[in-house]
C-alpha positions as CSV (number, residue, x, y, z in Angstrom):
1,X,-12.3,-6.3,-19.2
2,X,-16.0,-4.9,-17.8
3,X,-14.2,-3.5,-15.2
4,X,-12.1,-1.4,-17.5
5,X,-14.9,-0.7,-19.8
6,X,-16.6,1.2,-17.0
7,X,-14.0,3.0,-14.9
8,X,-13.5,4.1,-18.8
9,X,-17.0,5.3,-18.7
10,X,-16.7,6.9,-15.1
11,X,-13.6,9.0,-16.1
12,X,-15.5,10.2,-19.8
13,X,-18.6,11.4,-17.3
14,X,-16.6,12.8,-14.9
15,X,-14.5,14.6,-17.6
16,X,-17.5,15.7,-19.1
17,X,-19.0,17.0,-16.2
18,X,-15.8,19.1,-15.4
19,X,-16.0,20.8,-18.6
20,X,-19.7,21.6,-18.8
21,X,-19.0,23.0,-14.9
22,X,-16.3,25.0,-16.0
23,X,-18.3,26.4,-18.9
24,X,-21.4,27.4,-16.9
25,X,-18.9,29.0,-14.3
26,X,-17.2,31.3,-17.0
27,X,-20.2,32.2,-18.6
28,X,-22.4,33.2,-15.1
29,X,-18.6,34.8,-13.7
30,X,-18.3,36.2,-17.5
31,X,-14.5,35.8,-17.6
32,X,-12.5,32.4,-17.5
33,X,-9.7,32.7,-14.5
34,X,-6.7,30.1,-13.8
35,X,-8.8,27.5,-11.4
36,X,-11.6,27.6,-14.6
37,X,-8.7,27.0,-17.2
38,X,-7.2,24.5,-14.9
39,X,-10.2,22.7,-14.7
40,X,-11.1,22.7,-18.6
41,X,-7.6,21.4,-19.6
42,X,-7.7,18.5,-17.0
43,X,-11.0,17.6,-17.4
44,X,-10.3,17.4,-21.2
45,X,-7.5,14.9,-20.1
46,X,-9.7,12.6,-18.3
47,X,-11.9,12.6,-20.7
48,X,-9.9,11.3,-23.3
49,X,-8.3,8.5,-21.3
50,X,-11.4,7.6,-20.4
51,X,-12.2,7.2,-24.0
52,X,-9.3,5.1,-25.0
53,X,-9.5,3.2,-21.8
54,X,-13.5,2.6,-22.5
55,X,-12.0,1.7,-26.7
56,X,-9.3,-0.7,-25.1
57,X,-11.7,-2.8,-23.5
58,X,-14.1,-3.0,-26.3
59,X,-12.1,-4.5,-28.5
């Protein structure tokens, strides 16, 4: 159950990182396009599963 604990923890930073990437591109381009959007709703995705994959193995 570690192991799950920390690919849970892998895919929330990763996630994370996708979104703050995506922000910092929209606000230096100062418009969002598809590939930003794209990468905002996806990274949200794996965020999340990280975070119930990450609350699975907790408990």
């Amino acid at each position: 159950m570690k192991t799950l604990f920390y690919v849970g923890l892998g895919m929330q930073l990763f996630g994370l990182t996708a979104v703050g990437l995506c922000f910092f591109s929209g606000i230096k381009n100062g418009d969002y396009g598809q590939l930003e959007l794209a990468q905002l709703i996806l990274g949200s995705i794996v965020f999340y599963l990280g975070n119930y994959l990450k609350g699975r193995a907790s408990s």
